[in-house]
C-alpha positions in Angstrom: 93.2 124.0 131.2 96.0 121.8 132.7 99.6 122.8 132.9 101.7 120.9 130.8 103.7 119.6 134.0 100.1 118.3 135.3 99.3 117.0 131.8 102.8 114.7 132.0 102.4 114.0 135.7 98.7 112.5 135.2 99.4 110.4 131.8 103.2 109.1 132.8 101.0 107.4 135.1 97.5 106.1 133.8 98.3 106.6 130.1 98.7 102.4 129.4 95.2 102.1 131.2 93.5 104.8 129.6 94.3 103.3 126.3 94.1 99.3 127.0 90.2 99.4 125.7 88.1 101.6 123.8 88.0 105.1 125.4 85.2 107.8 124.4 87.8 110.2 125.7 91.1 108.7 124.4 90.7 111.7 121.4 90.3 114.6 124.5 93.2 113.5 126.3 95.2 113.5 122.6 93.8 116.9 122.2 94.9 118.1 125.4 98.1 116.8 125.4 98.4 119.1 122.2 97.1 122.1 123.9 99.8 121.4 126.8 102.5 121.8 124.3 101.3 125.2 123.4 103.9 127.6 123.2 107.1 125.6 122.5 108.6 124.9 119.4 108.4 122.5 116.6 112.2 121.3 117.6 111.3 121.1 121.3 108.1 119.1 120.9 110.0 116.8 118.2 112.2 115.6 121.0 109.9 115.6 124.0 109.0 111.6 124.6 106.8 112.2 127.5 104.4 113.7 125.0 105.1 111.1 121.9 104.4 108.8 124.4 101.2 109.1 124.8 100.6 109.0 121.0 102.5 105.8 120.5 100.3 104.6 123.7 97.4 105.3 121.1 98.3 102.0 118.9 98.2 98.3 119.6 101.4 97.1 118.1 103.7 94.3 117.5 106.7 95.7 119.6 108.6 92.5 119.1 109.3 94.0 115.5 111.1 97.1 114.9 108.6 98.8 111.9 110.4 100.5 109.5 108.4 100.1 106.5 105.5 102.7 107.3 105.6 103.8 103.5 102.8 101.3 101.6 100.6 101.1 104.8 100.7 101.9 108.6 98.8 100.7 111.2 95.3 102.9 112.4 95.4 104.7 115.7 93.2 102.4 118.3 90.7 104.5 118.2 90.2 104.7 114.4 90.4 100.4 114.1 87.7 100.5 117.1 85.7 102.7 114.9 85.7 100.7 111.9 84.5 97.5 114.0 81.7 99.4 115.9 80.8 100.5 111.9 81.0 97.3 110.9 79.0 95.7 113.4 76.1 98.3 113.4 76.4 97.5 109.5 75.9 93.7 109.5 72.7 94.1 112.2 71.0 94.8 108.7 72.9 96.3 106.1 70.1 97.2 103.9 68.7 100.0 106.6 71.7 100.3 108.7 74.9 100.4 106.2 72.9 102.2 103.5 70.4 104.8 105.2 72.5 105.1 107.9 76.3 105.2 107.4 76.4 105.9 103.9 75.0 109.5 103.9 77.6 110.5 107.1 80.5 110.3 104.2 79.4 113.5 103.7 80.7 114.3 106.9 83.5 113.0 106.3 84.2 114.6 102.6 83.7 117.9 104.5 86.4 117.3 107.1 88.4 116.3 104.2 88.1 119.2 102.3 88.4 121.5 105.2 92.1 120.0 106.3 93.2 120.0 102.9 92.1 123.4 101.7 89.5 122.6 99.0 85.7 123.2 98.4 83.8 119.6 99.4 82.6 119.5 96.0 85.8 118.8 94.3 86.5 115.9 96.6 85.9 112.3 96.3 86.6 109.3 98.9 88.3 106.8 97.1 89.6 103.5 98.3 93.6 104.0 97.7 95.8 106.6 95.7 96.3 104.2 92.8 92.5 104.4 91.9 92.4 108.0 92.7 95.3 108.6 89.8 93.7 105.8 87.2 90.3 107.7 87.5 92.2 110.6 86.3 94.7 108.8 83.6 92.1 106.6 82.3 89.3 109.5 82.5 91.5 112.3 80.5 90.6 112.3 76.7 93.4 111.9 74.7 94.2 111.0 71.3 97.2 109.3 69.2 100.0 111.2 69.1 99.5 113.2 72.8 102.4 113.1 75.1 102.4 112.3 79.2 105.6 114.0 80.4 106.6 111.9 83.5 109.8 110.8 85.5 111.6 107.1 85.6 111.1 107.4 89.5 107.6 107.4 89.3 105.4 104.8 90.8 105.1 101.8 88.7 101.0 101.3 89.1 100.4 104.4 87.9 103.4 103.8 85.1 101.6 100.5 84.0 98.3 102.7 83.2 99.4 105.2 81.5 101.5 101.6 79.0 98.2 100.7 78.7 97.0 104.0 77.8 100.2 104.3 75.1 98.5 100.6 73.4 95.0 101.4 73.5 95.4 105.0 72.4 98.4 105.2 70.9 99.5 107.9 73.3 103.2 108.5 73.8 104.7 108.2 77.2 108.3 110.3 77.6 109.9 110.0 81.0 112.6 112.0 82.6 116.0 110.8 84.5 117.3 113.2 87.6 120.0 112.2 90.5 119.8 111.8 93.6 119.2 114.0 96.2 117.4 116.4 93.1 117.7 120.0 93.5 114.4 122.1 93.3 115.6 124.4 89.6 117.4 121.8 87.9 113.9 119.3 88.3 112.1 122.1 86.9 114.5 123.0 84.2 114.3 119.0 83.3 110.7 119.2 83.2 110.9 122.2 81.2 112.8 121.4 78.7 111.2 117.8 77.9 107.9 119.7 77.2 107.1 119.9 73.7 104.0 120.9 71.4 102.6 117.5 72.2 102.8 117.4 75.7 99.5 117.3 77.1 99.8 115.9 80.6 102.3 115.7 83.2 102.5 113.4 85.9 104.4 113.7 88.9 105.2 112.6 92.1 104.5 115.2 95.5 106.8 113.3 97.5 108.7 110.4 96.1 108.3 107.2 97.2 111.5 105.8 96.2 113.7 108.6 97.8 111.5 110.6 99.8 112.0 114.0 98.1 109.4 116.6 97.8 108.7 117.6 94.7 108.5 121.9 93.7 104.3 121.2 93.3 103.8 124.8 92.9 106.8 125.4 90.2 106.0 122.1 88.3 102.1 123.2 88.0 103.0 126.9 87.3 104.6 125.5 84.6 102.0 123.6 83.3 99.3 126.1 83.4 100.6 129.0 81.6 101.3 126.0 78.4 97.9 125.1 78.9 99.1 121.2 80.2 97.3 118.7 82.6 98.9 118.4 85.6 98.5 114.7 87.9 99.9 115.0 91.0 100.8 111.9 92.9 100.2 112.4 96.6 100.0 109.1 97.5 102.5 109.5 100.4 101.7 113.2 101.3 98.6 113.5 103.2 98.8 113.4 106.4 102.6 113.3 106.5 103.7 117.2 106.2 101.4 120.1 106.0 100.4 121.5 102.9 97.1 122.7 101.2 95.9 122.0 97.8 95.5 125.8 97.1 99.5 125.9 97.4 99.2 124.7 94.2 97.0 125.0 91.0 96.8 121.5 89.9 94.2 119.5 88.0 93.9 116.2 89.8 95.6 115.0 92.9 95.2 111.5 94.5 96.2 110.4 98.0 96.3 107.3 100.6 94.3 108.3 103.4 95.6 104.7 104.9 99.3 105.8 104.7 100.5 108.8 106.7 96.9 110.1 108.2 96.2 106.6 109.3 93.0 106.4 108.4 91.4 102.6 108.1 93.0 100.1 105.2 91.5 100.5 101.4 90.7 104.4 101.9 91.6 107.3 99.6 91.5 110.9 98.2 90.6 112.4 95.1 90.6 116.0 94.5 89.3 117.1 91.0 90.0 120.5 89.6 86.2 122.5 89.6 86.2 123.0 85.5 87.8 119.1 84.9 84.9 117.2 86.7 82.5 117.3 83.6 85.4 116.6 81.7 86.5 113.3 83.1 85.6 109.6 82.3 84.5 108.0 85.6 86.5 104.9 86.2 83.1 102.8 86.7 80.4 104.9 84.9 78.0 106.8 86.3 74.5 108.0 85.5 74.2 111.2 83.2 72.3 113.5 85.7 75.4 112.8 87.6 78.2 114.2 84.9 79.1 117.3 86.7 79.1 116.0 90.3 82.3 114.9 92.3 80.4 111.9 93.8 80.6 109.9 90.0 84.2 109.1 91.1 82.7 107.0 94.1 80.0 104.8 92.0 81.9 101.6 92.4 79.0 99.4 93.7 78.2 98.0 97.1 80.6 98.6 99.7 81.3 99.1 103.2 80.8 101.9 104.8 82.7 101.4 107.6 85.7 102.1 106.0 85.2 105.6 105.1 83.4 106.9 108.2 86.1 106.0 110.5 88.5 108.4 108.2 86.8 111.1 110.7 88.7 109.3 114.0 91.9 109.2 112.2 91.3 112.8 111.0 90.5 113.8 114.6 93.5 111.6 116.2 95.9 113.4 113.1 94.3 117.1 114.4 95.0 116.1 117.6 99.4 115.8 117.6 98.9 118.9 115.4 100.2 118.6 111.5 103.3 120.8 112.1 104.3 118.9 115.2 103.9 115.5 113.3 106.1 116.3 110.9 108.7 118.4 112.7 109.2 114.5 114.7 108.6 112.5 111.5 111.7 114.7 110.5 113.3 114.4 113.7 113.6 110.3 113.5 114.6 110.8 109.9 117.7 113.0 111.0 118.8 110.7 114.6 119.8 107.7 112.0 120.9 109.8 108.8 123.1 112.1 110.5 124.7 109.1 112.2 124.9 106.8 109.4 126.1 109.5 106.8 129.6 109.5 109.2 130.3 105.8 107.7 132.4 105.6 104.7 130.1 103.3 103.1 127.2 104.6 103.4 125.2 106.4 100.6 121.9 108.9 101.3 119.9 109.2 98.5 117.8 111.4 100.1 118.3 115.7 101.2 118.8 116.8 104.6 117.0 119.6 104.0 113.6 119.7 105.7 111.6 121.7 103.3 112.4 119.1 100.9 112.1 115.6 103.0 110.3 114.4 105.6 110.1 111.1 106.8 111.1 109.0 103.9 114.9 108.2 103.7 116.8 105.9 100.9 120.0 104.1 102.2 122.5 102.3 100.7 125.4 100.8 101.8 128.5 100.3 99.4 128.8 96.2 98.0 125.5 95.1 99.5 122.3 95.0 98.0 119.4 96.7 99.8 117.5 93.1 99.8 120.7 91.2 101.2 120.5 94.5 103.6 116.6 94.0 104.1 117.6 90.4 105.0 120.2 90.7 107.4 118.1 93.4 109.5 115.3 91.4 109.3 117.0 87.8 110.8 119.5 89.7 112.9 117.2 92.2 114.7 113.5 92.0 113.6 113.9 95.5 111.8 111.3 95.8 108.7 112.6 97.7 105.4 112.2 97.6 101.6 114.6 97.1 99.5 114.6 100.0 96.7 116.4 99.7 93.5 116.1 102.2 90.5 117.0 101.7 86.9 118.0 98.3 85.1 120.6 96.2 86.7 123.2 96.8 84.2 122.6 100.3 84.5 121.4 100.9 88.0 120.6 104.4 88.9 121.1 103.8 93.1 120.1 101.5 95.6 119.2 100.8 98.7 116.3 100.5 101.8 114.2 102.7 102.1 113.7 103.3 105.6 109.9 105.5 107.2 109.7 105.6 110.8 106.0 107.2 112.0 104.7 108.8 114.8 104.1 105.7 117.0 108.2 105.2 116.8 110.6 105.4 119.2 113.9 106.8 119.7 115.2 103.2 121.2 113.8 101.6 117.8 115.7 103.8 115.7 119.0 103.1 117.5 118.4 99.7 117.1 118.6 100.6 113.1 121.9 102.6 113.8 123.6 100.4 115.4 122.8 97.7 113.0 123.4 99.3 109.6 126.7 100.3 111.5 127.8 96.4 112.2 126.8 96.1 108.3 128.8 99.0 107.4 132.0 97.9 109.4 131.6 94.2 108.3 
C-alpha cells in the first residue's frame, strides 16, 4: 500500500501520461489514490488539489471553456467514453450474436451494481435511458381516475409537469401545485405539503433535489407523510444520484427515477428506475410488455432494439464514482459551491437563492444579481470569459418568483475556474 506522500509524488509526475490513452489500470490508480486519502477528513480531502487532480486528469475536456452548466448533462470520465466505443465496436462486428447474446445479458451486471450502491433489491430496478422516462413510466403507468388529485410544486421540472397536463386532459385528473420561497426551510415544506393534501389526493410528486435552486428536498418526511394517508409518492431524483450520498431505504417511496448521465457520469441517454416491490404488478409499462412478464422489473426496459453499449459502460462510471468515494465527492462538490457563494453573497447586489447549509445543498447554486436578467448574465459571462450557465427564471414575468443562473461545478473543476466566475459576477455586480 503506498503512502499518500508516494501516491502524490508518483502521479504529480506521470498522471497526464497515464491518462493520455486508454489505461486498463487508469480505475486502480483512481482507487488508490482514494485509499491514500484514508484517514483524513471530508473538509481536508475537499481542498486537497493534488488528489482532485488526478480525477480531473481522468476527462478529456474543452479547457478553453469554463463549464458551469454540469446540471442537464456532464461529460463521462475517459474511461467510461472508452468503454462505450470498445462496446460499440464489438457490437457492430455483428450485432445479431455479439450486441444481443453477448452485451445484452451483462446489464444484469450492471442492474446489480446499481442496486447494491443505491440500497435496493436488483429486482426493483430498471435501466432506463434518462430520468424523464423513468418518471413518465410511473405517471403514465399509475391508474387513476377523474376526479384524483397529483399534489406537486410550481418548481418542479416542466417534462415531468407536461405529463402529468396530459394526464389532467386524457383522464380528467386534477393537478394542484404548491408555491414555497427561496432558500425553503425543511417544516414549513412539509407543513405546505401537508396542508394541500386533501381526500382526493392520490399522488405526490416531488423533487429530491431541485433543479432550479439546488435544495434538497425532506424525502423521508415528505414520504412519511404520504404513507400513513395511504398516497403515491414519485420522487424526482433526476439530479441526485451520484451527486450526494443517500440510499433508497432512507426513504419509503413508491417510484424514484434518476440520470445516471448527470452526476454519476455514466454514458449519454442512461437512466434509473426503482419501483416499489408491491407497485410493479401494478404499473402500466410505458411500451407494453408480454403478460408472463407483469410482475417483473425488466417490463420497464421493453422499448425495442437498442444499444447495448450504453448501459454496460454504466459499470466504468460506477467503478470511477466508487473510486473518489461518494462522501468525498460531495464534501468538494460542496466545497466549489461555497468558494464562489460565500464570496459573491458579500456584494450588495447579489441574491442566493439557494441554503448554505450542507445537509440541504450540494452542488447546485441559483444566483441572481439585482437589475440584470440571468440570460443578459448568461450572455455577458459567456462573450466576456467563455463561462457556461443557465439562465433560471421561476414564475410568470409579471409575477416572477426569483431569477437568476444557475451555476453546478463537478468533480473535474478547478479552483482557478471558479475564480474566474467570482471575479466576473463581481465586475457585473460593481458595473
Amino acid at each position: 500500500m503506498w503512502t499518500r506522500r508516494q501516491f502524490l509524488n508518483r502521479t504529480s509526475a506521470a498522471a497526464g501520461a497515464a491518462f493520455a490513452t486508454y489505461n486498463p489500470e487508469a480505475l486502480n490508480r483512481l482507487r488508490e489514490a482514494g485509499e491514500a486519502q484514508s484517514g483524513r477528513s471530508l473538509a481536508d480531502v475537499a481542498r486537497d488539489e493534488d488528489f482532485w487532480r488526478v480525477v480531473q486528469e481522468g476527462f478529456t475536456l474543452d479547457r478553453t471553456i469554463v463549464n458551469l452548466n454540469n446540471g442537464g448533462v456532464c461529460p463521462s470520465p475517459r474511461v467510461v467514453h472508452e468503454a462505450l466505443k470498445r462496446y460499440l465496436d464489438i457490437s457492430n462486428q455483428l450485432p445479431a450474436y455479439h450486441m444481443w447474446r453477448i452485451l445484452e445479458p451483462n446489464i444484469e451486471s450492471v442492474r446489480r451494481d446499481l442496486a447494491h450502491d443505491i440500497g435496493a433489491d436488483p429486482e426493483t430496478i430498471a435501466i432506463t435511458r434518462n430520468a424523464s422516462e423513468s418518471l413518465q413510466i410511473a405517471q403514465l403507468g399509475i391508474n387513476l381516475r377523474p376526479g384524483d388529485e397529483i399534489l406537486t410544486t410550481n418548481q418542479d421540472y416542466g417534462r415531468m409537469m407536461n405529463t402529468w397536463e396530459q394526464r389532467v386532459l386524457r383522464d380528467e385528473v386534477k393537478l394542484t401545485k404548491i408555491k414555497f420561497p427561496v432558500p425553503p426551510v425543511q417544516s414549513d415544506l412539509v407543513q405546505r405539503f401537508e396542508a394541500a393534501i386533501t381526500p382526493a389526493t392520490k399522488v405526490i410528486h416531488f423533487m429530491h433535489i431541485s433543479n432550479l435552486s439546488g435544495h434538497i428536498f425532506p424525502a423521508k418526511e415528505i414520504c412519511d407523510l404520504a404513507r400513513k394517508r395511504g398516497i403515491i409518492t414519485v420522487v424526482d431524483g433526476a439530479h441526485a444520484y451520484g451527486h450526494f450520498p443517500f440510499k433508497i431505504t432512507d426513504f419509503d417511496c413508491d417510484y424514484y427515477g434518476s440520470s445516471l448521465h448527470k452526476w454519476l457520469l455514466a454514458p449519454v441517454g442512461t437512466g434509473l428506475l426503482y419501483v416499489r416491490p408491491d407497485r410493479i404488478e401494478k404499473t402500466w409499462a410505458l411500451q407494453p410488455a408480454a403478460a408472463s412478464q407483469s410482475k417483473n422489473i425488466r417490463k420497464f426496459e421493453e422499448i425495442g432494439t437498442h444499444p447495448a453499449a450504453n448501459h454496460n459502460a454504466i459499470a466504468e462510471a460506477l467503478m470511477f464514482h466508487r473510486g473518489i468515494g461518494g462522501e468525498r465527492k460531495a464534501a468538494r462538490l460542496r466545497y466549489l459551491k461555497a468558494r464562489w457563494a460565500t464570496e459573491l453573497t458579500k456584494l450588495d447586489r447579489i441574491e442566493l437563492h439557494t441554503g448554505m447549509d450542507p445537509a440541504h445543498s450540494c452542488a447546485i447554486g441559483t444566483v441572481g444579481i439585482k437589475g440584470i436578467p440571468p440570460n443578459d448574465i448568461a450572455a455577458k459571462l459567456w462573450d466576456d470569459q467563455k463561462i457556461l450557465v443557465t439562465g433560471i427564471a421561476v414564475g410568470e414575468p409579471q409575477s416572477l418568483e426569483y431569477s437568476g443562473i444557475r451555476v453546478t461545478p463537478n468533480v473535474y473543476t478547478t479552483v482557478d475556474e471558479v475564480d474566474v466566475f467570482i471575479e466576473a459576477m463581481t465586475k457585473l455586480a460593481k458595473s
